[in-house]
C-alpha positions in Angstrom: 12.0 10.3 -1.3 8.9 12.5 -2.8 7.2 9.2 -3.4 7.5 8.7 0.1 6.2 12.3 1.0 3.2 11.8 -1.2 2.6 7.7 0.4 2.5 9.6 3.5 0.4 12.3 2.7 -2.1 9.7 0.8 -2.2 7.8 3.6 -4.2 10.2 5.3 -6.6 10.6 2.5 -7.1 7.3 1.4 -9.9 5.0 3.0 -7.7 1.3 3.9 -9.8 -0.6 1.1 -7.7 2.7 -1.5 -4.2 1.7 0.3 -4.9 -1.9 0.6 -6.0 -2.4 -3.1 -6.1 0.8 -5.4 -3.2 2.7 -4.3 -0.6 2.2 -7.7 3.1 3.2 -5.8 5.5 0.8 -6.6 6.2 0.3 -2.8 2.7 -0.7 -2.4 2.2 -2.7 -5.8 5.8 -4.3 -4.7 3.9 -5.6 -1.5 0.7 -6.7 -2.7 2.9 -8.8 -5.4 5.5 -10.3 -2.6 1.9 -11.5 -0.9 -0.3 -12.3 -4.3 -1.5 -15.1 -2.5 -3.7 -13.0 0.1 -5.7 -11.0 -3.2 -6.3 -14.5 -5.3 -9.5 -14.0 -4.8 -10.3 -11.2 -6.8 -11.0 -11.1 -10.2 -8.0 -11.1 -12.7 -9.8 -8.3 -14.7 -9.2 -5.7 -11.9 -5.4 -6.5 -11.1 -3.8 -4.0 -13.5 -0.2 -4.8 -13.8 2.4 -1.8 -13.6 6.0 -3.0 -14.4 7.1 -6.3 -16.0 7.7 -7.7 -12.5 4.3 -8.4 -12.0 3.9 -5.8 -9.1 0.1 -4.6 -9.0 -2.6 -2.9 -7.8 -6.3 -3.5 -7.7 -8.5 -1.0 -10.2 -11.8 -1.8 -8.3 -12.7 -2.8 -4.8 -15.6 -2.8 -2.3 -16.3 -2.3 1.3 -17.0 -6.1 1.1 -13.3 -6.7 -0.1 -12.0 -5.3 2.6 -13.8 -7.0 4.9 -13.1 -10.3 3.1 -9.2 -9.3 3.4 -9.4 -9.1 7.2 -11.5 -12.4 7.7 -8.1 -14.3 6.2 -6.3 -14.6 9.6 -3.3 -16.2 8.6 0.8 -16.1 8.9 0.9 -14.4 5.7 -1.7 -11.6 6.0 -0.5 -10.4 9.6 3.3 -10.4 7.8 1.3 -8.1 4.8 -0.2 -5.9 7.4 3.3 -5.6 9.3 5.1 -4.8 6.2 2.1 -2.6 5.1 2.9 -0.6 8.6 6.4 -0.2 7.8 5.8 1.3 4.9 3.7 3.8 6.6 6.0 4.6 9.3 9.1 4.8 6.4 6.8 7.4 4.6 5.8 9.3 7.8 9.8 9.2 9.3 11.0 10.6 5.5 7.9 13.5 5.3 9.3 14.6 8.8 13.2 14.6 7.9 11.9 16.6 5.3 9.7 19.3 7.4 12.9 19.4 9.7 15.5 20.0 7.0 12.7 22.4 5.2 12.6 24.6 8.9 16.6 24.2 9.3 17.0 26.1 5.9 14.5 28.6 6.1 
């Protein structure tokens, strides 16, 4: 749940090429690995795994990336942004509970 908290709190901080590629939470390393296909294209040397699944995250990436991402208009990378999304919204609906139950006991 605190990983959720700080997703939602980073997602205000982060620019989208940091969530889309550098940001190293499991949920979002989880994601990028369930659609590896979409970051083929960048180089081997910068996917730094994190767990023996083969989950990742991207240690460097460029404006140009990002832009590169959002050219691929395919099934698969509107699913990824979808997903990507829903992850958002989970970590924005769990940071709320939390401020509610935080108000309800003080």
């Amino acid at each position: 749940m605190v990983l959720l908290v700080q997703m939602s709190v980073a997602c205000r901080q982060f620019k989208t090429k940091n969530m889309l590629f550098l940001y190293p939470c499991m949920q979002m390393c989880s994601l990028r690995l369930q659609f590896a296909d979409l970051f083929h294209d960048l180089p081997m040397a910068h996917k730094i795994t994190v767990n023996q699944t083969g989950a990742f995250y991207v240690s460097q990436a460029c404006s140009e990336d990002v832009f590169i991402f959002f050219q691929k208009r395919t099934n698969d990378s509107y699913h990824f942004i979808s997903e990507l999304m829903d992850v958002f919204l989970m970590a924005a609906r769990r940071a709320a509970e939390m401020l509610l139950c935080k108000l309800v006991l003080e």
